[in-house]
Steps between C-alpha positions, in 0.01 A plus 500: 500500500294186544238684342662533225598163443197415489384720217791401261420142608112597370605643211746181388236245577209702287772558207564079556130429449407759199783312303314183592147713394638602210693181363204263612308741268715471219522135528113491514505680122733341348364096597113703416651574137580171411175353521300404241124584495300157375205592291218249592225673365434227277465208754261674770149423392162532731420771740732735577489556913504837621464682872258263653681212372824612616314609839319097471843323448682678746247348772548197356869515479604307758250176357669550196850504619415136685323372159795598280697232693282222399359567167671733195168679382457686810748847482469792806497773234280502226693524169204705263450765746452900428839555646514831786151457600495137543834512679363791762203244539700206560702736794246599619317143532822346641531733794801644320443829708415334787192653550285237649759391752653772663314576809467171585875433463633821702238462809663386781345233756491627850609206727 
């Protein structure tokens, strides 16, 4: 019997959080189709960054996140950028994956 408690407890809690999945999703659409997309072609002049600028000013990130307090030229992101290529770049230069720190973060010290 407690067995089967336990299932119909299971089941209520997974129907409880696909209502959340579900309504979070819908939520997510409709704020996403009220945006406006700003067309800014026009001001972006100059080179146009792509992977290893992305991969460059991901490195850099965290110098340009400590600049941007202090002086309003300096931005983390650059604005006239390729767009998917330059974003992997910039994850991938940022550690966004965590690929150059997780082997030293999981070892354990032996004391």
């Amino acid at each position: 019997m407690h067995h089967l408690n336990n299932i119909r407890a299971m089941k209520k809690l997974l129907s409880i959080k696909w209502i959340y999945a579900v309504s979070m999703l819908i939520a997510i659409l409709v704020l996403y189709s009220c945006s406006n997309k700003e067309v800014v072609t026009d001001c972006l002049h100059g080179h146009t960054y792509g992977f290893l600028g992305g991969l460059w000013h991901g490195f850099i990130a965290p110098f340009d996140l400590f600049g941007m307090l202090f002086w309003d030229d300096i931005t983390v992101f650059a604005q006239n950028n390729n767009g998917a290529w330059y974003a992997f770049g910039f994850l991938l230069g940022s550690g966004g994956w965590g690929f150059f720190g997780g082997k030293g973060a999981s070892r354990r010290k032996n004391a």
